[in-house]
C-alpha positions in Angstrom: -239.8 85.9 237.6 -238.0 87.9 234.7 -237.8 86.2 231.7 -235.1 85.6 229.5 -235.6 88.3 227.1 -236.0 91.0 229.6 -232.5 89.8 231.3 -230.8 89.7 228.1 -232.3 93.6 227.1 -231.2 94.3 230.7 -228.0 92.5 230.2 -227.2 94.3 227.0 -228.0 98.1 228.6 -225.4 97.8 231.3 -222.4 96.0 229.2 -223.1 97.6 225.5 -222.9 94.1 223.9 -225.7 93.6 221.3 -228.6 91.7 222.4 -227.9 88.3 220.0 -224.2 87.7 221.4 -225.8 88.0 224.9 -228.4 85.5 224.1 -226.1 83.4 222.6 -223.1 83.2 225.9 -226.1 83.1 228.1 -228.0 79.7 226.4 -224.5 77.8 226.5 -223.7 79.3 229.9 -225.5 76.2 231.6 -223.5 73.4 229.7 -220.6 75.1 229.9 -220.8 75.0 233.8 -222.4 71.1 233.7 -219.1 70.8 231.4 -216.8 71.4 234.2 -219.1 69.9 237.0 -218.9 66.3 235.3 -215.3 66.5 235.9 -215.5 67.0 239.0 -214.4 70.8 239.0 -215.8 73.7 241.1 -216.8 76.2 238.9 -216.6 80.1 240.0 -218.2 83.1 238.7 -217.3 86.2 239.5 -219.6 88.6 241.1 -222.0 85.7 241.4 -221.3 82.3 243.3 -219.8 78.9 242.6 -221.3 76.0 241.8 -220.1 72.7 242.8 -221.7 69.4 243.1 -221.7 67.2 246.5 -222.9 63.2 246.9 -225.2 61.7 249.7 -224.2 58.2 250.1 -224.3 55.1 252.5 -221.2 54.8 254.6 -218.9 52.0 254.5 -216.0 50.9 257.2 -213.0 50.6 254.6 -212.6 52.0 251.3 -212.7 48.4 249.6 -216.3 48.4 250.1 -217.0 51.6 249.0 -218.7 51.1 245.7 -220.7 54.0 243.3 -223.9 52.1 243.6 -223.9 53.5 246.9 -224.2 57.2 246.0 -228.3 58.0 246.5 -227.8 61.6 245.4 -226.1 64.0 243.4 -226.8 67.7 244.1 -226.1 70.9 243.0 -224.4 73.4 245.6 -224.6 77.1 245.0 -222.9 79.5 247.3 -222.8 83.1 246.7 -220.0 85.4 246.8 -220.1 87.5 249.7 -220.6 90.6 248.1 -223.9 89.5 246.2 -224.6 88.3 249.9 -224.1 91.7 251.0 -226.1 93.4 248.0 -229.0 91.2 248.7 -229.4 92.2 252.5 -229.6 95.4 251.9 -232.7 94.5 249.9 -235.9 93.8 251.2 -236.2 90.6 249.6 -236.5 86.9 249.3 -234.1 85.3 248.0 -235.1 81.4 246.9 -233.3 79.3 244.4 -234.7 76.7 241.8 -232.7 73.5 241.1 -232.7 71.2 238.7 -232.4 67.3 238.9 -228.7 67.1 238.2 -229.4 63.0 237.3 -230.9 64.3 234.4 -228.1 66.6 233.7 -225.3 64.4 234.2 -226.8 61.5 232.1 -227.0 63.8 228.8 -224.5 62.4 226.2 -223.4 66.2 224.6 -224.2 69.0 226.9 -221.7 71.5 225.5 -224.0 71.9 223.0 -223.4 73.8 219.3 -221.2 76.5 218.5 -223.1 79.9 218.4 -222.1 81.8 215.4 -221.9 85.9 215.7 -224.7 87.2 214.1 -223.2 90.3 214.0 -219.9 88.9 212.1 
């Protein structure tokens, strides 16, 4: 796995931003996308995927019985653009993807976080 600091040197290389601003975009980049999930938004980044959330629930027969106690799951969907699709099977690799229990997510009061001042400013 490549950790963060390696992706953020890597990430400032190939888009001459200093290292501290990349660091700081890419910590908030995770509650900004819960941010817009919890609303119930789709979010989309370019290049890369979107990221939506779906619900596994018991069925009712009319929609006056349908009730939120009856959602049993809350999942995170990733689906990748095409093109990263297309980069990525040109490679002779794995590809596998880590989630995280978006229950726990969802219940955090303030996920947007602080502000990140520019260190550079």
């Amino acid at each position: 796995m490549v950790d963060q600091d390696t992706f953020v040197n890597y990430l400032s290389q190939i888009t001459g931003i200093k290292e501290a601003i990349c660091l700081g975009v890419l910590s908030k980049l995770g509650a900004a996308v819960i941010n817009y999930l919890k609303d119930g938004q789709s979010v989309d980044i370019p290049h890369l995927g979107t990221f939506n959330l779906t619900a596994s629930s018991t069925g009712v027969k009319t929609l006056d019985e349908a009730k939120a106690s009856q959602i049993k799951a809350i999942n995170l969907r990733f689906s990748a653009k095409e093109e990263t699709d297309l980069v990525l099977s040109r490679c002779a690799l794995t590809r596998s993807v880590s989630l995280t229990n978006t229950n726990d997510v969802i219940k955090e009061k303030d996920p947007s976080g602080e502000i990140v001042d520019d260190p550079t400013a």
